[in-house]
C-alpha positions as CSV (number, residue, x, y, z in Angstrom):
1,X,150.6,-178.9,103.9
2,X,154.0,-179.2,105.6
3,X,155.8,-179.9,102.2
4,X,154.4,-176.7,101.2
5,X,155.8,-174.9,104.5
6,X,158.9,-176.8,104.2
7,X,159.4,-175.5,100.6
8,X,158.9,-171.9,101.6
9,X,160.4,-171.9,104.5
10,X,163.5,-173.2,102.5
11,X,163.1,-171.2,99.3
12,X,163.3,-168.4,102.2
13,X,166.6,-169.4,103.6
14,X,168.5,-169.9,100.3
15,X,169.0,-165.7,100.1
16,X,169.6,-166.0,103.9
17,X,172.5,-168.8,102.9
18,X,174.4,-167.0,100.1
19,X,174.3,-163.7,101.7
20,X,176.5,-165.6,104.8
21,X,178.9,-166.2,102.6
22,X,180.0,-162.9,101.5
23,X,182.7,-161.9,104.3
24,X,184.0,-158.8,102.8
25,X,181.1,-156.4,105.3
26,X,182.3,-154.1,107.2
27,X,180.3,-155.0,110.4
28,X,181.0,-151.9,112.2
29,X,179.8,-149.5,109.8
30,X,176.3,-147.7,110.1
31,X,173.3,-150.2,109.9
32,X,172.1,-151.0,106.6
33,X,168.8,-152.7,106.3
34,X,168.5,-155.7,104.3
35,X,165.9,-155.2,101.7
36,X,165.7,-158.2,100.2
37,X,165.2,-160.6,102.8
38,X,162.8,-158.7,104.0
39,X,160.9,-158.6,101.3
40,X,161.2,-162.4,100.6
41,X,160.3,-163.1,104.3
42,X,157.4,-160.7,104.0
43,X,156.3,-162.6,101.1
44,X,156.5,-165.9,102.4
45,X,154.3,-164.5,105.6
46,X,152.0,-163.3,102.8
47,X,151.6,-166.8,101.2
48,X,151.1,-168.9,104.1
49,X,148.7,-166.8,105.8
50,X,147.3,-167.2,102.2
51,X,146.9,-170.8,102.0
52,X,145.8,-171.0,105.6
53,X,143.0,-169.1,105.0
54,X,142.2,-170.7,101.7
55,X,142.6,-174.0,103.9
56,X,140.1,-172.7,106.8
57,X,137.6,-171.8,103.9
58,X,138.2,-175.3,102.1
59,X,137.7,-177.4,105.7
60,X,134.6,-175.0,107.1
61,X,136.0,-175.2,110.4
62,X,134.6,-171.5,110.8
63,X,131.1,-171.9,111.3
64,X,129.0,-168.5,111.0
65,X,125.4,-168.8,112.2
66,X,124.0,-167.3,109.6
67,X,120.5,-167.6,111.6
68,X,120.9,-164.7,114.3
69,X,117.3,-163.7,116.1
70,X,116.6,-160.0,115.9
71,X,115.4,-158.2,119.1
């Protein structure tokens, strides 16, 4: 499980990395948002919460008494 966080977590940053490198922004201008590390980080949310529930379904931690007593 933490090679699979470590891998996304680091196919995350390599966008993050390249962008740095381009010096030529003007910083002062009006904000612009960045779209595409947004979306990549919003993906990578979207597959670990994924595989964590896929995990919590796998293990059966979550036990639902399926034997409730009607009133």
């Amino acid at each position: 499980m933490d090679l699979v966080v470590l891998v996304a977590f680091s196919s995350w940053l390599a966008p993050a990395l390249a962008s740095s490198a381009d010096d030529d922004k003007d910083y002062d201008s009006a904000f612009q948002y960045d779209y595409e590390s947004l979306r990549i980080g919003g993906l990578v949310f979207a597959v670990v919460l994924f595989l964590l529930g896929i995990a919590l379904i796998v293990t059966r931690k979550c036990t639902c008494s399926k034997t409730d007593k009607s009133r």
